[in-house]
VOPAGU-2260 file (C-alpha; in pm, 1 decimal, decimal comma):
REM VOPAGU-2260
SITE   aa  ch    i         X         Y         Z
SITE  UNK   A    0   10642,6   11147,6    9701,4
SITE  UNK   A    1   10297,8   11278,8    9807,8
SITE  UNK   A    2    9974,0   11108,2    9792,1
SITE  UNK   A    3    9841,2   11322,0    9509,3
SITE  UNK   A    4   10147,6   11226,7    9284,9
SITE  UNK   A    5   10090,2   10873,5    9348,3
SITE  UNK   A    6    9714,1   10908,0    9281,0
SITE  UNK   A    7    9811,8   11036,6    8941,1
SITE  UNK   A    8   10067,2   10808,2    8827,6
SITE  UNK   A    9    9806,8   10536,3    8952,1
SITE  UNK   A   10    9523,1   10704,8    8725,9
SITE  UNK   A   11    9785,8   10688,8    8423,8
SITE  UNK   A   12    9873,0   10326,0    8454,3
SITE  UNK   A   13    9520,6   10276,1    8468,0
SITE  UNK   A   14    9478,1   10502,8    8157,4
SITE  UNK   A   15    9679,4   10255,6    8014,3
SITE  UNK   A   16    9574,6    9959,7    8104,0
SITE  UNK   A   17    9246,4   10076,8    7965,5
SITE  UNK   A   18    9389,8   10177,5    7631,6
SITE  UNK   A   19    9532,0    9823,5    7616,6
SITE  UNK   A   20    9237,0    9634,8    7675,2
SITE  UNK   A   21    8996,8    9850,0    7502,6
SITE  UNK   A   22    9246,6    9786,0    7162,8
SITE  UNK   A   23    9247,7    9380,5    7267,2
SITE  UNK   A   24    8883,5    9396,3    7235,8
SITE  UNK   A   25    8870,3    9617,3    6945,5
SITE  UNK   A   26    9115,2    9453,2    6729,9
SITE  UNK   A   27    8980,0    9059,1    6835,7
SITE  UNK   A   28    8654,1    9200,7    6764,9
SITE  UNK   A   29    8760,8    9300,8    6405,1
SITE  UNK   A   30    8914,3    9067,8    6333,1
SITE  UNK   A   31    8601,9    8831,2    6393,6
SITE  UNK   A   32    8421,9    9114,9    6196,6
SITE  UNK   A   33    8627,9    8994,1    5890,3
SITE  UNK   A   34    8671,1    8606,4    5917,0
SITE  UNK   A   35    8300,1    8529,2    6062,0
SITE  UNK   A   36    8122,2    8812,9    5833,9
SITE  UNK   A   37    7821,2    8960,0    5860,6
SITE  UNK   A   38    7491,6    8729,5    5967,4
SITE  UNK   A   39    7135,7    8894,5    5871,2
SITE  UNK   A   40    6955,9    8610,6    6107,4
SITE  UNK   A   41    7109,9    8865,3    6391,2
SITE  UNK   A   42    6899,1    9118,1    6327,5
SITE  UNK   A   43    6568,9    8877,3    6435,3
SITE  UNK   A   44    6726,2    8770,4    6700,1
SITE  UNK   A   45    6838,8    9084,1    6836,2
SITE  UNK   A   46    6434,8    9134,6    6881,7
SITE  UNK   A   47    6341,7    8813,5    7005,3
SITE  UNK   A   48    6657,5    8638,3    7193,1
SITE  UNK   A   49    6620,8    8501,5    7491,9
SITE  UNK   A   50    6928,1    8458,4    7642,6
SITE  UNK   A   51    7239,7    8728,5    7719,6
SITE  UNK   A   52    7441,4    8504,7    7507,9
SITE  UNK   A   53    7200,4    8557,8    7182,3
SITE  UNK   A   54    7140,4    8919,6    7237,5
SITE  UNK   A   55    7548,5    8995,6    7289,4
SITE  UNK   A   56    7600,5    8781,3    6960,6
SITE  UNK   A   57    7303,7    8958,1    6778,7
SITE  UNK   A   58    7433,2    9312,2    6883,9
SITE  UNK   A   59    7810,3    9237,7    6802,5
SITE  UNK   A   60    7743,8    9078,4    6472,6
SITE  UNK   A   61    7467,5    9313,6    6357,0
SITE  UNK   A   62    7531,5    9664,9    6238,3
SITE  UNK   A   63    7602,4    9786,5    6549,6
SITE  UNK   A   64    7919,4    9487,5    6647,3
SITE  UNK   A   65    8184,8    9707,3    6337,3
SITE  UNK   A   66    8085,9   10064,5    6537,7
SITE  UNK   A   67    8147,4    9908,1    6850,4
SITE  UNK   A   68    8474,7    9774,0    6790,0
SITE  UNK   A   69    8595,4   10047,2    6575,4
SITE  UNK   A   70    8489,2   10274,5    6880,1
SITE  UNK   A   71    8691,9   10108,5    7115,4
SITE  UNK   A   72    9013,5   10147,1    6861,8
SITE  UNK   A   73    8926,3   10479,7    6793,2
SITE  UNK   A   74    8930,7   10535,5    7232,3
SITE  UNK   A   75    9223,5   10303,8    7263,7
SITE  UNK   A   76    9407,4   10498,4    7056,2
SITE  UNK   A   77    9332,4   10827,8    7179,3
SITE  UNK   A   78    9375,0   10730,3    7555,1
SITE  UNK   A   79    9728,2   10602,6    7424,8
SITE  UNK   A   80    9822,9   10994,6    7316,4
SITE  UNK   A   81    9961,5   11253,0    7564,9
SITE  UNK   A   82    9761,6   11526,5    7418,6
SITE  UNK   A   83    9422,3   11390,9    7337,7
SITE  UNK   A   84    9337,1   11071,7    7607,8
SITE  UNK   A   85    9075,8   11308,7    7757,0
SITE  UNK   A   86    8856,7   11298,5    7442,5
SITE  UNK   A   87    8875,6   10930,8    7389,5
SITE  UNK   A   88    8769,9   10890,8    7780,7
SITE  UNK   A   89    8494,8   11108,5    7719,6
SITE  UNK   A   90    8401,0   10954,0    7365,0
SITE  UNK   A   91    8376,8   10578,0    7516,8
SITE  UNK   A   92    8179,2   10714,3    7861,7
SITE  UNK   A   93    7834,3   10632,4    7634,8
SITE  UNK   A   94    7939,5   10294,0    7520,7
SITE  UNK   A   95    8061,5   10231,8    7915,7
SITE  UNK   A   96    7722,1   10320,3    8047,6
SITE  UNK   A   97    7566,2   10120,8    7786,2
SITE  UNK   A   98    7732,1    9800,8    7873,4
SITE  UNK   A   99    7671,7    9904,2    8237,3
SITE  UNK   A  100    7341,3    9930,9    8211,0
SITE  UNK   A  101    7306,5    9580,6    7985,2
SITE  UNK   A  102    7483,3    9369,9    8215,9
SITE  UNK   A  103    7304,5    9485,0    8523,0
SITE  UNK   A  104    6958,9    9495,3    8356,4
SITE  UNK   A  105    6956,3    9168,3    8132,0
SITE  UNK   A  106    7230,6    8964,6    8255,5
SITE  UNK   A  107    7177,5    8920,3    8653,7
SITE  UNK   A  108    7259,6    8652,3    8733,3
SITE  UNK   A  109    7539,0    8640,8    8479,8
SITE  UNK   A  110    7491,9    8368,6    8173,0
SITE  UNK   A  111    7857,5    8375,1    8137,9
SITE  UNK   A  112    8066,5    8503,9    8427,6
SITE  UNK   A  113    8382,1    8613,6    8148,6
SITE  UNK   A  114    8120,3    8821,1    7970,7
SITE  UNK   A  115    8017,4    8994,1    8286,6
SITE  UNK   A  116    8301,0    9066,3    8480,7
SITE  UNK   A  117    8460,3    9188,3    8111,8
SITE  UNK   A  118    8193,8    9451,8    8078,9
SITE  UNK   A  119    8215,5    9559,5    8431,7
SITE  UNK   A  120    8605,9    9555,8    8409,5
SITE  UNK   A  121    8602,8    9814,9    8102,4
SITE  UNK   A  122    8268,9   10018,4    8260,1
SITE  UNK   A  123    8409,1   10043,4    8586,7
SITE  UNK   A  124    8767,5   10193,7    8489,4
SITE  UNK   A  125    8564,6   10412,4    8246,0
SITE  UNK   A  126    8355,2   10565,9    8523,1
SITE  UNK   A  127    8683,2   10587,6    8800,7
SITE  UNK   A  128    8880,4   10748,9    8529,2
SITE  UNK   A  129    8606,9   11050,5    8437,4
SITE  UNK   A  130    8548,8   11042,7    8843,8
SITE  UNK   A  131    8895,9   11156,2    8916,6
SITE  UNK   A  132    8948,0   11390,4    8629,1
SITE  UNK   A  133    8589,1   11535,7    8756,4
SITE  UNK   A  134    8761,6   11880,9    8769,4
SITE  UNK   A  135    8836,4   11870,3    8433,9
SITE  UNK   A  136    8440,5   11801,8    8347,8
SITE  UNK   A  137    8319,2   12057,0    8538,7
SITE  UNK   A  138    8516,7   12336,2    8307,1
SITE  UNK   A  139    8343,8   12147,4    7988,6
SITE  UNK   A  140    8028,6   12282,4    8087,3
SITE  UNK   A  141    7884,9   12649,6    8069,3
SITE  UNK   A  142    7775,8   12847,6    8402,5
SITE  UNK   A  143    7683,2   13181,6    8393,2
SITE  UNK   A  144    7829,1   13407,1    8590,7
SITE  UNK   A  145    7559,3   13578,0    8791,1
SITE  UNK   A  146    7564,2   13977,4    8894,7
């Protein structure tokens, strides 16, 4: 076996894995979504929490916490699919950056180190899996031929 067909078998378990977790999270989520309901108060406190904590609660039980988790479903099951696990990739990259950028910006040092490392877990194989299909990205995007 060469190394390129062990890099790709690697990148598909780790498509996997992915998938996995990011339907964990989306169906625990949900189903929180439907026994806990929905909390107005979040909405105040998404604007004036001052902890991690508050402003993770706020976010996942406000409006935004059913997009979210439907979101990572919606990727899960795409990455799960032969044909379409590019698209889901590319559909969660947003929502990866996003919790990136939250746990780096308002949670250093981190309130709760599950929370963190979590995040990071999901962001980070995100980000490796676009990296190495990078090819692939490059032929999404229009350049003109020049003459």
């Amino acid at each position: 076996m060469n190394k390129s067909n062990i890099m790709r078998k690697t990148m598909t378990i780790l498509r996997y894995v992915f998938a996995v977790i990011l339907l964990l999270f989306g169906a625990i989520g949900t189903y929180a979504m439907f026994t806990e309901g929905y909390n107005p108060q979040s909405e105040g406190i998404l604007l004036f929490g001052k902890t991690f904590r508050q402003l993770h609660d706020a976010i996942m039980m406000s409006y935004l916490g059913p997009f979210v988790r439907l979101a990572q479903l919606f990727a899960g099951v795409l990455l799960l699919t032969k044909r379409y696990w590019w698209i889901g990739l590319l559909f969660y990259l947003p929502f990866a950056v996003n919790i990136f950028l939250i746990h780096i910006v308002h949670d250093m040092p981190p309130a709760h180190p599950g929370f963190f490392a979590s995040g990071m877990i999901v962001s980070i194989m995100n980000f490796i899996l676009v990296f190495y299909e990078k090819d692939r990205l490059k032929q999404l995007v229009v350049n003109p031929k020049s003459k």
